[in-house]
PDB file of N, CA, C and O in Angstrom:
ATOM      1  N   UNK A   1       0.839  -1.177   0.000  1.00  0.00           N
ATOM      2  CA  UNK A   1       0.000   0.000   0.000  1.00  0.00           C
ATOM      3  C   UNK A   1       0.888   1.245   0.000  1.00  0.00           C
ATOM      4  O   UNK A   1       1.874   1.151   0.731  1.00  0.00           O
ATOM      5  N   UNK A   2       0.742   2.393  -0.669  1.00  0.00           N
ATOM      6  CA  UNK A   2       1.778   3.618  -0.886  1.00  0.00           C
ATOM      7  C   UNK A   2       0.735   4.371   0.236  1.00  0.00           C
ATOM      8  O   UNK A   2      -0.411   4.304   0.679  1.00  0.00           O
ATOM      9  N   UNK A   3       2.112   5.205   0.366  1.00  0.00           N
ATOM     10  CA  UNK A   3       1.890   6.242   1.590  1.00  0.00           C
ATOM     11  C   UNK A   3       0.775   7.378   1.312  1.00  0.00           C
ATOM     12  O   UNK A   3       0.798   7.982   0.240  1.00  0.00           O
ATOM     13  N   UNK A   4      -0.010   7.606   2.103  1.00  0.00           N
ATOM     14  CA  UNK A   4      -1.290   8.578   1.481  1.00  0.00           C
ATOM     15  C   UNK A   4      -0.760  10.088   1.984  1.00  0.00           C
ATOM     16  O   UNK A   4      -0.415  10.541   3.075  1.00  0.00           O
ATOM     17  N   UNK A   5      -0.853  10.546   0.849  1.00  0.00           N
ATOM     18  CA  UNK A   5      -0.432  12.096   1.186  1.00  0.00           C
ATOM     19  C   UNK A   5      -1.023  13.026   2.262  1.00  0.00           C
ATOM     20  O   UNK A   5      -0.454  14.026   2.699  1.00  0.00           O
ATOM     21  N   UNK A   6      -2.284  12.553   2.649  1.00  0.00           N
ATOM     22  CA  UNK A   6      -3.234  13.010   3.655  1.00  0.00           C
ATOM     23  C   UNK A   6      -2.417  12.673   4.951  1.00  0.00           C
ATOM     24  O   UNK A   6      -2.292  13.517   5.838  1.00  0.00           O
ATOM     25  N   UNK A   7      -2.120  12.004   4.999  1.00  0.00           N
ATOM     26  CA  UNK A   7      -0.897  10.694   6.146  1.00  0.00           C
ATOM     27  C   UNK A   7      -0.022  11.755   6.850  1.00  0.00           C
ATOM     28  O   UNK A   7       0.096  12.161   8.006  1.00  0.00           O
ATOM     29  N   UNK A   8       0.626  12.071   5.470  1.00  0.00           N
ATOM     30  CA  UNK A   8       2.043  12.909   5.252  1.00  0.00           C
ATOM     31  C   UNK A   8       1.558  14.089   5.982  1.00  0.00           C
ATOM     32  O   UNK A   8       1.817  14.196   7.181  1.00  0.00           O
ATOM     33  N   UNK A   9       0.620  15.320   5.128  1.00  0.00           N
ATOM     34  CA  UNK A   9       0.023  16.202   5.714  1.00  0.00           C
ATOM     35  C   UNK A   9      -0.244  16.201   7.069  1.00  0.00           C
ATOM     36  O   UNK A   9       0.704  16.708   7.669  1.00  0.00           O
ATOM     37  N   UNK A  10      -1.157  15.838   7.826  1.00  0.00           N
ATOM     38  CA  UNK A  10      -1.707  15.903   8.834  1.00  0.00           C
ATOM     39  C   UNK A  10      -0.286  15.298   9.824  1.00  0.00           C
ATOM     40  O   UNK A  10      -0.229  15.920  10.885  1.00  0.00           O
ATOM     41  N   UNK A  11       0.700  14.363   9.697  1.00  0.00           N
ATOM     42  CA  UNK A  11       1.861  14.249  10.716  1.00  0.00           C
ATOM     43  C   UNK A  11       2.307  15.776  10.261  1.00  0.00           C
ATOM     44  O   UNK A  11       2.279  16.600  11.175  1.00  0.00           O
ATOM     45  N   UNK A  12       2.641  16.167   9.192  1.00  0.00           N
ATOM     46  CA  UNK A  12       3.720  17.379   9.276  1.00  0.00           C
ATOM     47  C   UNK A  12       3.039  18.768  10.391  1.00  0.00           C
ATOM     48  O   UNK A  12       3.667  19.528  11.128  1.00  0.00           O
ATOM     49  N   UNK A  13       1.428  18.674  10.103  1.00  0.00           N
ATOM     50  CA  UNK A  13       1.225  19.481  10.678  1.00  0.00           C
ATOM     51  C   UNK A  13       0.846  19.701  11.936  1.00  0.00           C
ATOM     52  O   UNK A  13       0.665  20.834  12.383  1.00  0.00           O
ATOM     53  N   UNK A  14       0.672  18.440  12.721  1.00  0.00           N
ATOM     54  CA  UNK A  14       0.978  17.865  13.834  1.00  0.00           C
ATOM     55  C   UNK A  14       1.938  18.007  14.470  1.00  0.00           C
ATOM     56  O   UNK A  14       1.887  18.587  15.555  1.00  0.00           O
ATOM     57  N   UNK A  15       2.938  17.575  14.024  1.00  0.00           N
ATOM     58  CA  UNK A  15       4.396  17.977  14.430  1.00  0.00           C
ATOM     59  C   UNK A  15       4.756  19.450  14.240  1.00  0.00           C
ATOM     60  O   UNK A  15       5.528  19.886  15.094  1.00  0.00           O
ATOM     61  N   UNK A  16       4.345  20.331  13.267  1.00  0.00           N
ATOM     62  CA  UNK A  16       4.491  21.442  13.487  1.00  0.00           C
ATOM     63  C   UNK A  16       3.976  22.235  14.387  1.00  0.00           C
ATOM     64  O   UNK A  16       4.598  23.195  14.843  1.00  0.00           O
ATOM     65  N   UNK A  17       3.218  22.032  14.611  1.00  0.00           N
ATOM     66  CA  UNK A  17       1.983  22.518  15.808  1.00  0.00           C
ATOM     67  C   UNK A  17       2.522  21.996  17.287  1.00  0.00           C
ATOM     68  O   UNK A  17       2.041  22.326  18.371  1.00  0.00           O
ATOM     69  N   UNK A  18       3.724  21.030  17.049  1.00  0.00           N
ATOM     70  CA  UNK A  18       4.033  20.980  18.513  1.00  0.00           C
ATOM     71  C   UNK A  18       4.834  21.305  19.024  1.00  0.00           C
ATOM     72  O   UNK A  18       4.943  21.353  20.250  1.00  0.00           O
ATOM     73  N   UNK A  19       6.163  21.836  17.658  1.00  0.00           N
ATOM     74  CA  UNK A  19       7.218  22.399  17.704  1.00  0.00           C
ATOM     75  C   UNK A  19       7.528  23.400  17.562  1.00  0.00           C
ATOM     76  O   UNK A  19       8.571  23.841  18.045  1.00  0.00           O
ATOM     77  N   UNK A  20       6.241  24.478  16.434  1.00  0.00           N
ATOM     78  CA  UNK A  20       6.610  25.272  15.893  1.00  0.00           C
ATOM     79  C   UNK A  20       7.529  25.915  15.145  1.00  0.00           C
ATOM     80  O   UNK A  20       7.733  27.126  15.056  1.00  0.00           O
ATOM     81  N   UNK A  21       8.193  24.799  14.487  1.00  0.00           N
ATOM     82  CA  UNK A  21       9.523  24.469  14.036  1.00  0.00           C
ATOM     83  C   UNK A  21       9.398  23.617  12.545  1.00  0.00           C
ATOM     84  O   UNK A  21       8.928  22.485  12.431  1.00  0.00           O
ATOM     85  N   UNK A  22       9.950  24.471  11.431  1.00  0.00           N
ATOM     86  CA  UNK A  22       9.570  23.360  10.322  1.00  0.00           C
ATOM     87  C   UNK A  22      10.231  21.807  10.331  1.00  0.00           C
ATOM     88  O   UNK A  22      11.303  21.765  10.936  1.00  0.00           O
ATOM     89  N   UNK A  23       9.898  20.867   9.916  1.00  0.00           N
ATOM     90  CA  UNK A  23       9.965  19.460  10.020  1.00  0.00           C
ATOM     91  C   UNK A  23      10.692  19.257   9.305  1.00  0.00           C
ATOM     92  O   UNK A  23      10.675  19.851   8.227  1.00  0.00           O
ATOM     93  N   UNK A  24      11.741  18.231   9.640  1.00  0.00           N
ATOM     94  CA  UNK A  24      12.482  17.487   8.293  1.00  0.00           C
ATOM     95  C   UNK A  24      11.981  16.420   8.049  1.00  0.00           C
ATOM     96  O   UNK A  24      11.337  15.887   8.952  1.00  0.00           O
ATOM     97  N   UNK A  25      12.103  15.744   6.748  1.00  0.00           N
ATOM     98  CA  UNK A  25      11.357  14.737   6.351  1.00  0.00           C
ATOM     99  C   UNK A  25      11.949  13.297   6.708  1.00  0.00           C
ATOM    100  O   UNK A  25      11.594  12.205   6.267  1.00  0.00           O
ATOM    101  N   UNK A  26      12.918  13.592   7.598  1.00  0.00           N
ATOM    102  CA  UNK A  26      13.769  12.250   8.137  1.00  0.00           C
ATOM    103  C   UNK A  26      12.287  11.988   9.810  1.00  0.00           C
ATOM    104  O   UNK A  26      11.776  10.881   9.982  1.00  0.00           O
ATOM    105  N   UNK A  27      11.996  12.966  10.549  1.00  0.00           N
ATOM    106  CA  UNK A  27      11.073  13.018  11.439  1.00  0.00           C
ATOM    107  C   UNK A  27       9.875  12.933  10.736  1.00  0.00           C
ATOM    108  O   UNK A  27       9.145  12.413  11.580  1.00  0.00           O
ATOM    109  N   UNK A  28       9.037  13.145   9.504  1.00  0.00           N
ATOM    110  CA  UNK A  28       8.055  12.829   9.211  1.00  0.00           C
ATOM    111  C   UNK A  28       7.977  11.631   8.691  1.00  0.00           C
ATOM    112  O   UNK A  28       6.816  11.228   8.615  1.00  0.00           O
ATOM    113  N   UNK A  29       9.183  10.546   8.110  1.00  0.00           N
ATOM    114  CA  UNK A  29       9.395   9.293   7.655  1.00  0.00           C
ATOM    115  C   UNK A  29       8.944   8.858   9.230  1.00  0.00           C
ATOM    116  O   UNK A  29       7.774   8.552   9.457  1.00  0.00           O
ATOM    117  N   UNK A  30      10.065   8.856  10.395  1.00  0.00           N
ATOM    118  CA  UNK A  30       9.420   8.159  11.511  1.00  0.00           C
ATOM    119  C   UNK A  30       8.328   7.973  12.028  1.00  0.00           C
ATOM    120  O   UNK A  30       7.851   6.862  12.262  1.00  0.00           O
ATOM    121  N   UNK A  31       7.684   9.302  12.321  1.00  0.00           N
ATOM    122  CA  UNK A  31       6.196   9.543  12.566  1.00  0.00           C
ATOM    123  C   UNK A  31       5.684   8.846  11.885  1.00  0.00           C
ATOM    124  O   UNK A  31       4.816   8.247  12.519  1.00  0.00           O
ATOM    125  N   UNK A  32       5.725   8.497  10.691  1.00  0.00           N
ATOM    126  CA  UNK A  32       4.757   7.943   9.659  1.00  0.00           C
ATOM    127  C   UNK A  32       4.753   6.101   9.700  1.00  0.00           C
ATOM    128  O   UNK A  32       3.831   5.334   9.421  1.00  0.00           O
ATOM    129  N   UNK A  33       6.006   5.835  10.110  1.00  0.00           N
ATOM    130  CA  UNK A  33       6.691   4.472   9.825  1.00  0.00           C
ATOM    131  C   UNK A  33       7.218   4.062   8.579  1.00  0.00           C
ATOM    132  O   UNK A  33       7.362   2.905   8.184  1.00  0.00           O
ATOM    133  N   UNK A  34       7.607   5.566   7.749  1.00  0.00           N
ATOM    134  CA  UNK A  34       7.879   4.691   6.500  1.00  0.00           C
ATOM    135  C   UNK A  34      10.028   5.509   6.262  1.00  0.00           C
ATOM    136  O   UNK A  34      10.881   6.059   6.959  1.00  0.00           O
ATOM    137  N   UNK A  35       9.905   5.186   5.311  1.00  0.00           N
ATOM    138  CA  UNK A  35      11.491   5.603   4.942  1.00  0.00           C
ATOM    139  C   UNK A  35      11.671   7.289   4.298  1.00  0.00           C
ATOM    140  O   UNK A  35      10.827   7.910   3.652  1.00  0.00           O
ATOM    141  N   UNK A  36      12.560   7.589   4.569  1.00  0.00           N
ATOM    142  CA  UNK A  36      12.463   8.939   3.846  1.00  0.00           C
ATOM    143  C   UNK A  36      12.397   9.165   2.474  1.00  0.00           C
ATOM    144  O   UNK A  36      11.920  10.175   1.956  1.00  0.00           O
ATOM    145  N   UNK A  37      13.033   7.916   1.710  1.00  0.00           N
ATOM    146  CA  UNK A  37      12.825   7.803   0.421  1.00  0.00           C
ATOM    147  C   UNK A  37      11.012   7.539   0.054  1.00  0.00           C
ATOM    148  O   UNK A  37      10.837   7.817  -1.132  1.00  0.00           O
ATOM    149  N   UNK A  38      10.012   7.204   0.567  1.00  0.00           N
ATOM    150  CA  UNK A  38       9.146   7.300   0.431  1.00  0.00           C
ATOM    151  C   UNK A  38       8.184   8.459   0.582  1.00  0.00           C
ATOM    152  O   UNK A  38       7.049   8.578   0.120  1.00  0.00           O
ATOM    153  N   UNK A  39       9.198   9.643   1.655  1.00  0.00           N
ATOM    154  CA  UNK A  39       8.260  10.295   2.226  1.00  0.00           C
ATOM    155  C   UNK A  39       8.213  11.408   0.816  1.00  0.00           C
ATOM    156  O   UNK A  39       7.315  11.773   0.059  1.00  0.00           O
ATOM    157  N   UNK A  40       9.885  11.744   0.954  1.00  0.00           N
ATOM    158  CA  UNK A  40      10.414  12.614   0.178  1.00  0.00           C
ATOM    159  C   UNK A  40       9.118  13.505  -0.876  1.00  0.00           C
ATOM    160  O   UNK A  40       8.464  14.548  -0.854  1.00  0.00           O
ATOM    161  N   UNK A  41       9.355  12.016  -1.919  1.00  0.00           N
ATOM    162  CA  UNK A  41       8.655  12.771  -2.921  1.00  0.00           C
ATOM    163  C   UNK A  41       6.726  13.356  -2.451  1.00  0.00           C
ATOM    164  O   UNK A  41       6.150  14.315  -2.965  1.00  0.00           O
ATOM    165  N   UNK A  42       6.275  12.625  -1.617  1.00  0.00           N
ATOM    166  CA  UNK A  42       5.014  12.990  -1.584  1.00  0.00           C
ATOM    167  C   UNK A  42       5.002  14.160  -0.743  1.00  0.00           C
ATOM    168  O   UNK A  42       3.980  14.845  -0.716  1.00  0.00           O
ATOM    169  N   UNK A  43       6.207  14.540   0.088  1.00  0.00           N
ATOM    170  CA  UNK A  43       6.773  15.916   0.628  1.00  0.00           C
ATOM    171  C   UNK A  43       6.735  16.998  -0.679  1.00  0.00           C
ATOM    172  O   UNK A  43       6.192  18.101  -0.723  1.00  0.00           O
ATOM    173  N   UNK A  44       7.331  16.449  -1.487  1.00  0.00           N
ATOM    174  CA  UNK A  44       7.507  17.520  -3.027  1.00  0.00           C
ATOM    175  C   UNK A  44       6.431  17.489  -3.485  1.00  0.00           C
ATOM    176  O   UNK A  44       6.039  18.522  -4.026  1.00  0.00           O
ATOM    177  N   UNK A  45       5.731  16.567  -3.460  1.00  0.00           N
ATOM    178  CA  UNK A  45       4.138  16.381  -4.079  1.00  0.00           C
ATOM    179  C   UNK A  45       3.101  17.741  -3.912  1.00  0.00           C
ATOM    180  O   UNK A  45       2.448  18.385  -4.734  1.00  0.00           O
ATOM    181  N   UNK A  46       3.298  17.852  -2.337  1.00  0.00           N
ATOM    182  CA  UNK A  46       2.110  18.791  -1.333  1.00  0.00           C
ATOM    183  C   UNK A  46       2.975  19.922  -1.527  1.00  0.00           C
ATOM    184  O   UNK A  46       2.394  20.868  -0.994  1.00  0.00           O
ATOM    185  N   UNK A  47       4.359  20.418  -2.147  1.00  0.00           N
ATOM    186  CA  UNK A  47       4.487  21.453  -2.073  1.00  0.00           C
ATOM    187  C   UNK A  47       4.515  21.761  -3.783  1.00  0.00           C
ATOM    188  O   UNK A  47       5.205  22.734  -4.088  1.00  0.00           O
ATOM    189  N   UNK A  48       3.905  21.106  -4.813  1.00  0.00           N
ATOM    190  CA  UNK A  48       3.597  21.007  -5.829  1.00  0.00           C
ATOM    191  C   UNK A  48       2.012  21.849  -6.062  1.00  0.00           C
ATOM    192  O   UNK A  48       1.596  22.633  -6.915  1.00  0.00           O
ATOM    193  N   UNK A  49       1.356  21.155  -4.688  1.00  0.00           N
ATOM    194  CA  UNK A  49      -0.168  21.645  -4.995  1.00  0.00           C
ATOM    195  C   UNK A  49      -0.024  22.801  -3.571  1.00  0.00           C
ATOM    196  O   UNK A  49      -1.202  22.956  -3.249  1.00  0.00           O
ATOM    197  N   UNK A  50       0.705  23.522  -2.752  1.00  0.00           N
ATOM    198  CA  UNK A  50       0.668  24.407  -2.183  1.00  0.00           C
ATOM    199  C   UNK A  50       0.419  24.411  -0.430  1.00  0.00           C
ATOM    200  O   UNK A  50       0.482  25.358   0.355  1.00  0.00           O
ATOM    201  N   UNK A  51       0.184  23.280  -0.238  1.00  0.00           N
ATOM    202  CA  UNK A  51       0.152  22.463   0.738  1.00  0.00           C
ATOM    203  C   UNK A  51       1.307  22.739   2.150  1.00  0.00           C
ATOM    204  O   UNK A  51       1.182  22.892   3.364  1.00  0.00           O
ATOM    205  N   UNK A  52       2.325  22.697   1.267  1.00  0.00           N
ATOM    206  CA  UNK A  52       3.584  22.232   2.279  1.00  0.00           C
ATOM    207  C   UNK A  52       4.796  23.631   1.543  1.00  0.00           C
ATOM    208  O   UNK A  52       5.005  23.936   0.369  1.00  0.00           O
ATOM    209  N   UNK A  53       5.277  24.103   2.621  1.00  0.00           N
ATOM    210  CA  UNK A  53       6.471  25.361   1.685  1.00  0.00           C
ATOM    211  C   UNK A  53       7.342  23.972   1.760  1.00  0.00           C
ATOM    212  O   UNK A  53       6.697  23.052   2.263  1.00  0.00           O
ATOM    213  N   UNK A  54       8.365  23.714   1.452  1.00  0.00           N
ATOM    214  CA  UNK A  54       9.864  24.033   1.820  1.00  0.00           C
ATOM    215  C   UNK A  54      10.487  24.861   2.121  1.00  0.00           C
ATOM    216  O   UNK A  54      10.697  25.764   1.310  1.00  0.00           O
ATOM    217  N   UNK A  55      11.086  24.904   3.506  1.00  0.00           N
ATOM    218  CA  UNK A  55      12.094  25.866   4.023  1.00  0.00           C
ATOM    219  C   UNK A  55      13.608  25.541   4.257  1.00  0.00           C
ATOM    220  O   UNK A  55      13.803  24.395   3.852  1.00  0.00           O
ATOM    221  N   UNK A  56      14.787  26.113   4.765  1.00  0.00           N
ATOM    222  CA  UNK A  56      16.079  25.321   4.431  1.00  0.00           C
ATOM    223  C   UNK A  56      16.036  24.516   6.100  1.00  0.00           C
ATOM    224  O   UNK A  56      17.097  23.949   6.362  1.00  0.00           O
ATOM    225  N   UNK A  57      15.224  24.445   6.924  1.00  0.00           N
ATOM    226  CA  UNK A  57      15.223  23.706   7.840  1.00  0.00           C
ATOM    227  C   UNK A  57      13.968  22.539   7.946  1.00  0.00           C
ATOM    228  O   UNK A  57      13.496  22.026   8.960  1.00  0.00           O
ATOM    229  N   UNK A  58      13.692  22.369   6.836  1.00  0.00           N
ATOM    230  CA  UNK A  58      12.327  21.288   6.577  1.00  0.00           C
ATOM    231  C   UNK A  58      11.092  21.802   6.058  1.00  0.00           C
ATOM    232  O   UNK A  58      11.083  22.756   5.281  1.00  0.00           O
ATOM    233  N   UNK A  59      10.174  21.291   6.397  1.00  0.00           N
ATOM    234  CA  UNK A  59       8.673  21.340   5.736  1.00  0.00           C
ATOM    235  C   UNK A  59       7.719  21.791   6.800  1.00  0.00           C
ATOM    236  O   UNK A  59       7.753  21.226   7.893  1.00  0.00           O
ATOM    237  N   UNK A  60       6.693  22.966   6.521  1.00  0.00           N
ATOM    238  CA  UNK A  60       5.280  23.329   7.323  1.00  0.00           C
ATOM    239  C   UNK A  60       4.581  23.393   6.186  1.00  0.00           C
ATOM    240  O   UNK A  60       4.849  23.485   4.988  1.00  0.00           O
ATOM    241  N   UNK A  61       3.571  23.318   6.882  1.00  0.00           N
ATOM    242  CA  UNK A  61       2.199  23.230   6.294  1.00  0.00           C
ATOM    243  C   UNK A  61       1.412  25.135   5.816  1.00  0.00           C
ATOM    244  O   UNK A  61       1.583  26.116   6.538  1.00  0.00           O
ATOM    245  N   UNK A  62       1.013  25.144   5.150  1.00  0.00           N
ATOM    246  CA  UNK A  62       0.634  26.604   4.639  1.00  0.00           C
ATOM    247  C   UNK A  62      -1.058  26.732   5.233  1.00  0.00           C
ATOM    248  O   UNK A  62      -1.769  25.815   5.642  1.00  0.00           O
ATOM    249  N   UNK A  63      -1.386  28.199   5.110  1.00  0.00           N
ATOM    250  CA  UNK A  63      -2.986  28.342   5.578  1.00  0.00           C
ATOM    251  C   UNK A  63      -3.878  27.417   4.526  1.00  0.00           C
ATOM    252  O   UNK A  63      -4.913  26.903   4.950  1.00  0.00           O
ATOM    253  N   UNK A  64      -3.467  27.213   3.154  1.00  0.00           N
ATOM    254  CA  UNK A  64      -4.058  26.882   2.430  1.00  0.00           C
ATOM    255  C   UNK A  64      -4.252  25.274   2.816  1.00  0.00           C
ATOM    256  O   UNK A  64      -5.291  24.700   2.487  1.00  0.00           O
ATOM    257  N   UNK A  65      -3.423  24.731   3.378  1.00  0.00           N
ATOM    258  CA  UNK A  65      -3.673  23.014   3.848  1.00  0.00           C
ATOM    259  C   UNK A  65      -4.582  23.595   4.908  1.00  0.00           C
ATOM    260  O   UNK A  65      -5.812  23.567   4.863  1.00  0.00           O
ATOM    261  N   UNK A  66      -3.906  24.080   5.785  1.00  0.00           N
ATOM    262  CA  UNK A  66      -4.552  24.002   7.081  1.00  0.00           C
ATOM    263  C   UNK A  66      -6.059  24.444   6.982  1.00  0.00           C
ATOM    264  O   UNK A  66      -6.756  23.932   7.857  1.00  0.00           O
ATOM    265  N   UNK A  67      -6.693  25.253   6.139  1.00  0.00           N
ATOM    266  CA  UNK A  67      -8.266  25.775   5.562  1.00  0.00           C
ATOM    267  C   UNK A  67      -8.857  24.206   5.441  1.00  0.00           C
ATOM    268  O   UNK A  67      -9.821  23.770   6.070  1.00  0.00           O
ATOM    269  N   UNK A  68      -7.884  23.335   4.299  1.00  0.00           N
ATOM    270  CA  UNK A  68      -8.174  22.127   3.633  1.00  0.00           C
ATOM    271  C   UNK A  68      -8.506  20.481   4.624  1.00  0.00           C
ATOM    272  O   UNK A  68      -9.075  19.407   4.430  1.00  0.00           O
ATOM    273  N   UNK A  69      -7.714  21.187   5.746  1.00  0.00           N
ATOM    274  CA  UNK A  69      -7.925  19.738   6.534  1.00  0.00           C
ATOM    275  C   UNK A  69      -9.152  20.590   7.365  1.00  0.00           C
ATOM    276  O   UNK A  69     -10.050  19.769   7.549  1.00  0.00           O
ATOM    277  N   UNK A  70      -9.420  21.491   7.756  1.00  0.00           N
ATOM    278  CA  UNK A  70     -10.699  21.595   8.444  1.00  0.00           C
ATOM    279  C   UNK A  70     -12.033  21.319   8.231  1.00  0.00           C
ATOM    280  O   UNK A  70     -13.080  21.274   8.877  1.00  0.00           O
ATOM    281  N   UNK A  71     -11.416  21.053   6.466  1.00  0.00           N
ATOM    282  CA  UNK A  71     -13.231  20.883   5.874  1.00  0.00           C
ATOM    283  C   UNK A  71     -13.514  19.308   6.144  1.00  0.00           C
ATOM    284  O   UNK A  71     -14.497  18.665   5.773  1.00  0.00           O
ATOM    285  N   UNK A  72     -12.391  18.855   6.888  1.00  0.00           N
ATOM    286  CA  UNK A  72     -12.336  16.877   7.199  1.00  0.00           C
ATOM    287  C   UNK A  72     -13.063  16.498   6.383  1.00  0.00           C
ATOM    288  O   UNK A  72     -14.262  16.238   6.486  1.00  0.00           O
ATOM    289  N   UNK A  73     -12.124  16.414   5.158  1.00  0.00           N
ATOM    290  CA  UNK A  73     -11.795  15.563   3.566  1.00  0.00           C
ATOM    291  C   UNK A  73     -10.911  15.346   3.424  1.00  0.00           C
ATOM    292  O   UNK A  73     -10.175  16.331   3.470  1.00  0.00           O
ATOM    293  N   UNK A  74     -10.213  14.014   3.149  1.00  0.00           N
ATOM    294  CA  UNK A  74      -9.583  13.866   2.592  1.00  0.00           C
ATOM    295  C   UNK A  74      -8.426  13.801   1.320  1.00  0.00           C
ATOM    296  O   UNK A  74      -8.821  13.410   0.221  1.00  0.00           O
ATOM    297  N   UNK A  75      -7.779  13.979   1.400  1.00  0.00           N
ATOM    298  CA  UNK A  75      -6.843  14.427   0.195  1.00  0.00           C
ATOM    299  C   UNK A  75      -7.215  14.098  -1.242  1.00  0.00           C
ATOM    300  O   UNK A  75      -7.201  14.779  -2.268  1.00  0.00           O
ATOM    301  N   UNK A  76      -7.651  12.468  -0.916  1.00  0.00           N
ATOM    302  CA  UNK A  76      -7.903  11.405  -1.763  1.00  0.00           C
ATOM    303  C   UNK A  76      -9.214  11.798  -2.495  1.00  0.00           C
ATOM    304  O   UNK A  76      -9.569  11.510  -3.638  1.00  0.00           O
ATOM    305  N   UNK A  77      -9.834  12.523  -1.551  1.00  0.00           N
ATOM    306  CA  UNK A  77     -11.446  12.728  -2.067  1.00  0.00           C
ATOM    307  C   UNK A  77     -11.970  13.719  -3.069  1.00  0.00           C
ATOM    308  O   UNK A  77     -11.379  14.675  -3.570  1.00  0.00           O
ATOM    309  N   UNK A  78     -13.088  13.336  -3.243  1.00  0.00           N
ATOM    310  CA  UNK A  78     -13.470  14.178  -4.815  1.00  0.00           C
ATOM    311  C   UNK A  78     -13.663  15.513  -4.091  1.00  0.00           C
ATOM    312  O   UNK A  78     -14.065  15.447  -2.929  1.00  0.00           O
ATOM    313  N   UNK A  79     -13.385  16.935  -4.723  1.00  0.00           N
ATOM    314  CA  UNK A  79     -13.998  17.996  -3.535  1.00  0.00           C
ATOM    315  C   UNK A  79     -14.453  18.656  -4.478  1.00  0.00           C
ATOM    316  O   UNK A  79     -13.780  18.548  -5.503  1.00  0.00           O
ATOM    317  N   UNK A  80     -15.527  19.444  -4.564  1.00  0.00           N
ATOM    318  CA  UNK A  80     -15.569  20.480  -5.446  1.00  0.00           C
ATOM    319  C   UNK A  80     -15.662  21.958  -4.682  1.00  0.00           C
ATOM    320  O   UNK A  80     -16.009  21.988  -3.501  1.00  0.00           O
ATOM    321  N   UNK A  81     -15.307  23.300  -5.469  1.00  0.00           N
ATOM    322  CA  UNK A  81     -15.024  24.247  -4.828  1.00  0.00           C
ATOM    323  C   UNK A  81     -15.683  25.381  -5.779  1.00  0.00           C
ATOM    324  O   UNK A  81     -15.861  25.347  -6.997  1.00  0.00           O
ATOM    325  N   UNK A  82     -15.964  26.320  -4.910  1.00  0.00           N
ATOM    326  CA  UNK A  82     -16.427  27.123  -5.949  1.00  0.00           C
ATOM    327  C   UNK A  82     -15.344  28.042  -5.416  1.00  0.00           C
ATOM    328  O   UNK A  82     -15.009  27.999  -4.233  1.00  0.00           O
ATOM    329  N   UNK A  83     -14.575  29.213  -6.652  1.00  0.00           N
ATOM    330  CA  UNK A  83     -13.399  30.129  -7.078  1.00  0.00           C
ATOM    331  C   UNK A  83     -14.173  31.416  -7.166  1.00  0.00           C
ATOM    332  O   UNK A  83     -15.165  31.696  -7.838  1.00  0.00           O
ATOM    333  N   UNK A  84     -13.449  32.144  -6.292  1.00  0.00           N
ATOM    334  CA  UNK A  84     -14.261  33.893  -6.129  1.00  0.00           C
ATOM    335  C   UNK A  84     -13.388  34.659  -6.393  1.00  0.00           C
ATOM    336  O   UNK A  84     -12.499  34.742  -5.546  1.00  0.00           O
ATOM    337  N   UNK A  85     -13.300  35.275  -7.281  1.00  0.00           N
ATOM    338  CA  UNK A  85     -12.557  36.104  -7.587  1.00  0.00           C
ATOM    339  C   UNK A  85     -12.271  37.753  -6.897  1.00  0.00           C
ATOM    340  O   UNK A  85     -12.931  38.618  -7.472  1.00  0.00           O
ATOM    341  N   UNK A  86     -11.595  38.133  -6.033  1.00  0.00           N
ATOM    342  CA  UNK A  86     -11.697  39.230  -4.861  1.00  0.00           C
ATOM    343  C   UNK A  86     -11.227  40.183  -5.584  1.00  0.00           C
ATOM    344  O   UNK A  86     -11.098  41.311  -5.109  1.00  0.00           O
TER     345      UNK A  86
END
C-alpha cells in the first residue's frame, strides 16, 4: 500500500503545531513508519499543490492546507469548490 499524502500532511502538521519548528522529512518518515525515500517525494508532491512550503530547515504546512484539513476531507477525495474572484 503507498503512503497517502493526507498521512504525510496531517503528521507534518501535527508535528508542526508541537514544535513550531519546520519538520524534516527524516522526522516525518518516523512519525509515519515509512522511509524517507518514500516520504520525500510525496513531501515535493504537497508542495507542488501548495500544501507544504519548503524551508532550508524542513517542511510546514501553509494556511491553504490548514483551511483544507478543516473541511475533514480527505486528500484522496473528490472535492468540489467554488473560485471567487476578490
Amino acid at each position: 500500500m503507498s503512503l497517502s499524502p493526507h498521512t504525510v500532511l496531517v503528521t507534518l502538521r501535527d508535528r508542526y503545531d508541537a514544535t513550531e519548528e519546520p519538520v524534516a522529512p527524516d522526522t516525518v518518515a518516523d512519525l509515519c513508519g515509512e522511509s524517507p525515500a518514500d516520504v520525500i517525494p510525496v513531501l515535493r508532491s504537497l508542495c507542488g499543490t501548495e500544501f507544504v512550503v519548503e524551508t532550508d530547515d524542513g517542511y510546514r504546512p501553509t494556511i491553504t492546507a490548514r483551511e483544507f484539513l478543516r473541511l475533514n476531507v480527505e486528500l484522496e477525495d473528490v472535492v468540489a469548490v467554488d473560485v471567487v474572484d476578490g
